[in-house]
C-alpha positions, 0 to 999 in steps of 0.5 A, spaced: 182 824 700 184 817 701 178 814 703 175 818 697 179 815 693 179 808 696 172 808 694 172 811 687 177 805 686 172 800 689 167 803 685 172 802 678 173 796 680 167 793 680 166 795 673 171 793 671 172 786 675 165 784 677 165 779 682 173 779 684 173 785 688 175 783 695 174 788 701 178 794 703 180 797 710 182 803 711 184 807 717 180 813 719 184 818 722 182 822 729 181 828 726 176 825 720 173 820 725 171 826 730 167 829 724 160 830 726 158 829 719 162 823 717 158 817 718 153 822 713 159 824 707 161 817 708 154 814 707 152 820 700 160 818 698 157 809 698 151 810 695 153 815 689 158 810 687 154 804 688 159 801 693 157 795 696 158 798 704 161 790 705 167 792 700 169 798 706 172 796 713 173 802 717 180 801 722 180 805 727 185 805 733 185 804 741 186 811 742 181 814 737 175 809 740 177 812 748 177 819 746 170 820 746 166 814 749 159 816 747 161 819 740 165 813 738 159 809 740 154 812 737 158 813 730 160 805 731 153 804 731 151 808 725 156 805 721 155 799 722 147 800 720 150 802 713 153 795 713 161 797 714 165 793 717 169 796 723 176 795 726 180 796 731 188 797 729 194 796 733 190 793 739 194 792 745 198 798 744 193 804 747 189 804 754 182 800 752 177 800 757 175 793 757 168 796 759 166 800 753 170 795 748 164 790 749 159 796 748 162 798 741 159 793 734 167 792 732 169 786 728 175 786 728 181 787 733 187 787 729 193 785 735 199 789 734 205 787 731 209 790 737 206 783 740 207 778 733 214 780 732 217 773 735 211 772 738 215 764 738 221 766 743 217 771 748 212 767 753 210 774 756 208 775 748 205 768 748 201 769 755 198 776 751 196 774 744 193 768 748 189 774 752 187 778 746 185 772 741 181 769 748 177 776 749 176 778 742 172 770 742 169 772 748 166 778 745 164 774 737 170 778 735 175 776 729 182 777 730 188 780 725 195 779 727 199 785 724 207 783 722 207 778 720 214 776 719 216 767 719 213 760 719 215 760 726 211 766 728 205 764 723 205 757 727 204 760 734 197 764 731 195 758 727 195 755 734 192 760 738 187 760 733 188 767 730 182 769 725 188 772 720 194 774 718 198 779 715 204 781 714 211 781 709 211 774 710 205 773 705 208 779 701 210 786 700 206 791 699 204 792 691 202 797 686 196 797 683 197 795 676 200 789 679 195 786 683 190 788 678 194 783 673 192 778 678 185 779 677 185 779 669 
C-alpha cells in the first residue's frame, strides 16, 4: 500500500508541479521484497503512472539484503536496470557481509542513527562513522547519516564527509499539505 501510494503521489505531483518534484525513499519491508513478482508489479505500477524510475528510492535493510544473497542480488540488479535508486537502511546495526556488500549495485548506505546520536562526544562512535563513511567511498557509495539532532553532530559529518543528513535538526516531519504550500 504505501509503495502504491507513494507512487500515485508522485505521479499527481508531476501534474501538478512539473519540474519541482524531488525523489522519494521508501522502505520495502521483507515480506514485499521477497516476492518473486516485485521487481515486475513495481515496473507495470512505474510506467502505468508515468513515473520517472529516478523519482523512487528503494531502502532496504541490512537484514533483508542477508537474508537470500542470491535473490537480493539478482532483484537489486533488476531494479537498478529500471533505473531506481537503492539503499541500504539503518547500516552498521545488521550482520553484513562485506563480500556481498561489494556485489550489490546500492547507492546508498544510510548509517544509523544509533551511531550519529552524539557521535561528537563517543570516539568509539567516531572511529565507526569513519569506517562506514571510508567504505562506503571505497565502494562509489553515498552516505546518509540518520538522526541527526545538533550543530555539533552535523559538524563531525561534514568533517568525516558525510554525503547527507537527515534528521529533526533540519526539521520535523510534515503533512502534505504543508509541504505542497512550499512548492506553490
Amino acid at each position: 500500500w504505501v509503495l502504491n501510494n507513494t507512487i500515485t503521489k508522485l505521479s499527481h505531483w508531476l501534474v501538478r508541479y512539473p519540474g519541482r518534484v524531488l525523489p522519494v525513499a521508501v522502505n520495502i519491508s521483507a515480506a514485499l521484497f521477497a516476492e518473486q513478482e516485485f521487481v515486475a508489479i513495481l515496473a507495470k505500477l512505474i510506467t502505468d503512472l508515468g513515473i520517472p524510475p529516478a523519482l523512487l528510492e528503494l531502502e532496504i535493510t541490512e537484514r533483508v539484503a542477508m537474508l537470500d544473497v542470491e535473490y537480493t542480488l539478482n532483484t537489486l540488479k533488476e531494479l537498478k536496470k529500471l533505473g531506481i535508486g537503492l539503499s541500504i537502511d539503518d547500516f552498521g546495526t545488521g550482520y553484513s557481509n562485506l563480500a556481498y556488500l561489494r556485489l550489490y549495485p546500492v547507492d546508498i548506505l544510510k548509517i544509523d542513527i544509533s551511531f550519529i546520536k552524539n557521535v561528537h562526544l563517543d570516539g568509539k562512535k567516531q572511529n565507526l562513522v569513519r569506517a562506514i563513511i571510508g567504505m562506503a567511498q571505497a565502494l562509489g557509495m553515498k552516505t546518509i547519516a540518520e538522526g541527526v539532532e545538533c550543530q555539533e553532530e552535523l559538524d563531525f559529518l561534514i568533517n568525516e564527509k558525510c554525503d547527507q543528513y537527515q534528521g529533526f535538526f533540519f526539521g520535523k516531519p510534515v503533512a502534505e499539505n504543508k509541504l505542497i504550500l512550499n512548492l506553490t
